[in-house]
N, C-alpha and C positions, 0 to 999 in steps of 0.2 A: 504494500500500500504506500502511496504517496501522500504526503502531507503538506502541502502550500497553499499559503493563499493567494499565490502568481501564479497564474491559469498557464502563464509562459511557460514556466518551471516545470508545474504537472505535465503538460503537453508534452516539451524536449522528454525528460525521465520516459514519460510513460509509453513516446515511440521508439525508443532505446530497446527500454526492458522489452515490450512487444516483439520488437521484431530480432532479439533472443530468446523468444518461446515461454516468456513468464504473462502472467495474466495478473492485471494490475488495478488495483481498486485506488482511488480517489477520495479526498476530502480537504476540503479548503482552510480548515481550521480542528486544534485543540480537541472541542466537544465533541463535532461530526464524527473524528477521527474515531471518539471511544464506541461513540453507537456505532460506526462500522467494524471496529476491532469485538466488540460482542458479538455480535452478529454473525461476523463472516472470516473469525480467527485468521488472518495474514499467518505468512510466515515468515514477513519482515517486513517493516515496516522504515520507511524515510519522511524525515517529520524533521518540518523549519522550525525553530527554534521560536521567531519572532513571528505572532498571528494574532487576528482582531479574537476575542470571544472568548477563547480557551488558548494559551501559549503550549508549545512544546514542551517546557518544564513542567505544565500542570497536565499535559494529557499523559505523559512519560508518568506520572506519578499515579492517575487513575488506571493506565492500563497492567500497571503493576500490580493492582490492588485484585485483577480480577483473577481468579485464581488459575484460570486455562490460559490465561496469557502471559502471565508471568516469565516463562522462558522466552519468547519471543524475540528474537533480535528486534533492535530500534536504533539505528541511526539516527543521530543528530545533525540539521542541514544548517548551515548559518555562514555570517560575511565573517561575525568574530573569529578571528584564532587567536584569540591569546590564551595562555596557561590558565588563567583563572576560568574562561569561558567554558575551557573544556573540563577542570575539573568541578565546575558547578554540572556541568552536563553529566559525566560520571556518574555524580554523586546522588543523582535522580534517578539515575536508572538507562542511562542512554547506555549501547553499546561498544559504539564509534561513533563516529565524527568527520565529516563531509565539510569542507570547507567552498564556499560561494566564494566567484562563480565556480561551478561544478567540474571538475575532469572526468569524463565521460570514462575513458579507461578506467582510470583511477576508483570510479560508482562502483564499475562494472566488476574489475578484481576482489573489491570489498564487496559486494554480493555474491558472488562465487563463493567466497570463506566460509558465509551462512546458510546460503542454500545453492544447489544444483538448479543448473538450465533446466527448461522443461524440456 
């Protein structure tokens, strides 16, 4: 699943992942992100850090709570990279960390680690 509220962002990602055979759920923000991770359990998840409604650090913190998703890789998408960014991101519960703008290789290897091409 992708998480941004830049319809841009979701689009590039989500024609990427596509057309290496992964099938990709969407959500603009935070909250959306939780009811779709109920719902329809991702098996990993990429999610912008900074969003209107629900932020990355609070959806990372709800989708922890739910007890089937708890293992779920989660990516952290964001422009910050400094040291503190990421160990706040850590320390919620992100897995890794994706730094804006995005290196499509670079997505793409860090997906591989967690899950298998379809």
């Amino acid at each position: 699943m992708i998480v941004d509220d830049s319809a841009d962002i979701r689009e590039m990602v989500k024609f990427v992942l596509e057309s290496r055979g992964y099938r990709v759920l969407e959500a603009v923000n935070g909250q959306e992100a939780l009811k779709i991770a109920q719902q329809e359990c991702p098996h990993l998840i990429l999610m912008d850090l900074n969003m209107p409604v629900l932020d990355g650090f609070g959806a990372v913190r709800g989708i922890r709570e739910l007890t089937r998703m708890c293992d779920v890789p989660i990516v952290a998408m964001s422009a910050h990279n400094t040291i503190d960014h990421r160990a706040k991101a850590s320390a919620v519960g992100f897995n890794d960390y994706l730094t804006k703008p995005i290196n499509l290789a670079q997505m793409i290897d860090l997906i591989r680690r967690f899950i298998p091409a379809a």
